[in-house]
N, C-alpha and C positions, 0 to 999 in steps of 0.2 A: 042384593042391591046395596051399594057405597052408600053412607048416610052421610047426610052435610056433613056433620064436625068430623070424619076421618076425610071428607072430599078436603075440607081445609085447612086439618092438619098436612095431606098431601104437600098443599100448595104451599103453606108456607115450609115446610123442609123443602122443597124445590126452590124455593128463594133462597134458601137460608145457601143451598149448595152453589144457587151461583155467588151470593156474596162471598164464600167463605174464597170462589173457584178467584173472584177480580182480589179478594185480599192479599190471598195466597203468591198471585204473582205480582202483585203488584208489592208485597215484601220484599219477594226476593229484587225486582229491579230496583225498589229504593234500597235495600243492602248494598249492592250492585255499586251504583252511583254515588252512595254515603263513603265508600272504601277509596273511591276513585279516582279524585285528587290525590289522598295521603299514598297510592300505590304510586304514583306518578312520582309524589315527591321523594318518596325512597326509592326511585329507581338512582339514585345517584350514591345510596351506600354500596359499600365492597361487596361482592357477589356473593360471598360467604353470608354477610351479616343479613344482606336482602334475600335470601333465600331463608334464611331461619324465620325472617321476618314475614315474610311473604304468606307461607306454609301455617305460620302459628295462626296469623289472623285469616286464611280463609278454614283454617280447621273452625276456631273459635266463632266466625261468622255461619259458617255451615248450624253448626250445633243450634246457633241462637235460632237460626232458621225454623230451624225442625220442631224446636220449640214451640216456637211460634203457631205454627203448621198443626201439633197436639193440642193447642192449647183453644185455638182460635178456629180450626178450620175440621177438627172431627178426622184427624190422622191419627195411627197410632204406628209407632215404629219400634221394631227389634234387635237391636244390633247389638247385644251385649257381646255377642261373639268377636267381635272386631276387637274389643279390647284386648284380647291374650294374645294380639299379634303384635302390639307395638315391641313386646322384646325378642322378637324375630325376625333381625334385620339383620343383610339386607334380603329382603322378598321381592316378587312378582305376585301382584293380585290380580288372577284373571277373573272377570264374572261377568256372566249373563246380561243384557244390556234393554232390561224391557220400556223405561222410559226415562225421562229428564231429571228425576231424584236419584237415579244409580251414584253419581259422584259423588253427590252432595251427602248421601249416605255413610259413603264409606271413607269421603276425607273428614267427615266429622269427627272420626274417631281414631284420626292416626296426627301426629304431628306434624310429622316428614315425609307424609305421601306427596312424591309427583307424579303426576297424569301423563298419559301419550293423548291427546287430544287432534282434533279437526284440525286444520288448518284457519280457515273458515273461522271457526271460536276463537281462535288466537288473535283475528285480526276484527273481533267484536268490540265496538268502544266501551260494553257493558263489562266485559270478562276481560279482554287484553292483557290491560296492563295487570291487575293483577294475575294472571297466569304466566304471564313472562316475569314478573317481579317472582314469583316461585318457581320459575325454572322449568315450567311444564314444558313439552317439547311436541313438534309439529310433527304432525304424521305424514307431511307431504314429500319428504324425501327419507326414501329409504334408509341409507346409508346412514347420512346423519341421527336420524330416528336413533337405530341401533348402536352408534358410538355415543351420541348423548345419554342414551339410557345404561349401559353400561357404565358409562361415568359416575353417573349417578349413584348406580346399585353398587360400584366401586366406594362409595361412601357412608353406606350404610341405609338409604334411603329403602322407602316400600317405592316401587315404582307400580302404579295402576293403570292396569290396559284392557281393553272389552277387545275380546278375539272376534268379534262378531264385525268391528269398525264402526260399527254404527249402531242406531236404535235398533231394536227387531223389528223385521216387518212382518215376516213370514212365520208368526209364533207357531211352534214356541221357542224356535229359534235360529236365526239367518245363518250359509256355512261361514266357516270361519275363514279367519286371515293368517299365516306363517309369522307376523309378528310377534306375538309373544315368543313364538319357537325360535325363532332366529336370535330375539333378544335375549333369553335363558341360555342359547349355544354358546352366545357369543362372551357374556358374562359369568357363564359358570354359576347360576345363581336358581336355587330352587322356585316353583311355580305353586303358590296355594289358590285352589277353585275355590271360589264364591259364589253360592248360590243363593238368588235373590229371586225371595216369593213376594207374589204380591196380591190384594184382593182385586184389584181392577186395570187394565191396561193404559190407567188416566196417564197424561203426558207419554203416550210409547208415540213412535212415529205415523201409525194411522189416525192417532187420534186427533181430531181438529183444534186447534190450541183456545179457542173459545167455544168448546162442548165443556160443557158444567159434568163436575165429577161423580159418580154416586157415592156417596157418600153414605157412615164412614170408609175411611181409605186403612187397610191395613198393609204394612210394609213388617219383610225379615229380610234378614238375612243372615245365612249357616255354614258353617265352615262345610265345604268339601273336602277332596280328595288331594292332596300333597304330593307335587310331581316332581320328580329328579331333575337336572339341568338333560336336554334329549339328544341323544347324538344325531340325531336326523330331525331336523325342523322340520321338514314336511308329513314326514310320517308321523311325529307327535302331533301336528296341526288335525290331523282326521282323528288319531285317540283323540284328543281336545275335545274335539265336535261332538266325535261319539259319547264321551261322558257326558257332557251337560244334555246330550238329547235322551240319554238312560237319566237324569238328573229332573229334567223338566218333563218327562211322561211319567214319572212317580209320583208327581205335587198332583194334587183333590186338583178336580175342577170348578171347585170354587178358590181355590188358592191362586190358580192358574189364569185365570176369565181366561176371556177370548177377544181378539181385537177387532170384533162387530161392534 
């Protein structure tokens, strides 16, 4: 039988996880909207200069985030790995896409990551402009997608893209999309996996975006597997699949939850 003082220890770490669940977002939208204006107003520097600009403060804003998220909210996060890539440019970062901290993860720790993003997010008044002040690019036309991202990776940029297109739904993980492979064919430009563990499926697309998290939350993420540019984008597109699904049936199932 539960004795009062652990029934209310209970209760209050069940408060404590929704405060930390409204802090946690409600950081990130005041980050969000504190950038908001100043991304608006540098949208009038030279494309050059707003893009450095862009890039530095949403790295720099991410990190604070995260911070934040460790310090306030019972996260703990792994990414030193990410560091030994900033001098291997230009790359393709593909990874695993379980929930709403994938990006925020992994531009934290690069300067000159741009994103293949939503369209949808592009045209969010919270993300917007800053993502277009950094040059991220729409995934809603093909073509374009892949000459922007080329461009890009033509200048030494990490370009970041989730082959999945979206959150996962069907963990441990949705089939994938020929955009990364098309965009590596088409740039000549090598592909590093990213595989990203996590304690809980909090923020993945099943989850209700006010379900209170269990907390604490543990995040990594680990260098994988390093792939050539592929002379057949479609055929690389199922190897793709198939490593990360040989990738995510090796993580503990406590590493891994389940998106119940």
């Amino acid at each position: 039988m539960t004795s009062p003082l652990a029934r209310l220890g209970g209760a209050l770490w069940a408060a404590y996880e929704y405060v930390a669940m409204v802090a946690g977002l409600g950081a990130l939208a005041v980050l969000c909207l504190a950038w908001l204006p100043f991304a608006l107003l540098c949208s009038v520097l030279p494309e050059r200069a707003g893009r450095w600009v862009g890039r530095l403060a949403i790295m720099i804003g991410f990190r604070l985030y995260l911070h934040f998220l460790t310090l306030f909210c019972a996260c703990r996060f792994d990414l030193a790995a990410l560091d030994g890539l900033r001098r291997d440019q230009p790359l393709i970062l593909v990874a695993n896409h379980p929930s709403l901290l994938d990006v925020v993860m992994i531009v934290s720790r690069l300067p000159d990551a741009v994103c293949v993003m939503k369209a949808a997010l592009m045209d969010n008044i919270l993300l917007g402009a800053a993502a277009r002040l950094a040059r991220y690019i729409r995934n809603d036309a093909p073509m374009s997608m892949v000459r922007q991202a080329r461009a890009e990776l033509r200048q030494g940029a990490h370009l970041v893209i989730f082959p999945e297109g979206s959150r996962t739904l069907d963990f441990p993980l949705d089939p994938c999309t020929a955009a990364a492979g098309l965009i590596a064919h088409a740039a000549d430009v090598p592909l590093q996996a990213l595989v990203i563990e996590f304690s809980s499926p909090y923020l993945g697309k099943a989850w209700p975006l006010l379900r209170k998290p269990e907390l604490p939350l543990r995040f990594s993420i680990r260098l994988g597997r390093r792939f050539a540019p592929p002379a057949d984008a479609r055929r690389f597109t199922q190897e793709l699949e198939d490593y990360f699904r040989a990738e995510m049936a090796a993580e503990s199932p406590q590493r891994q939850g389940t998106a119940s």
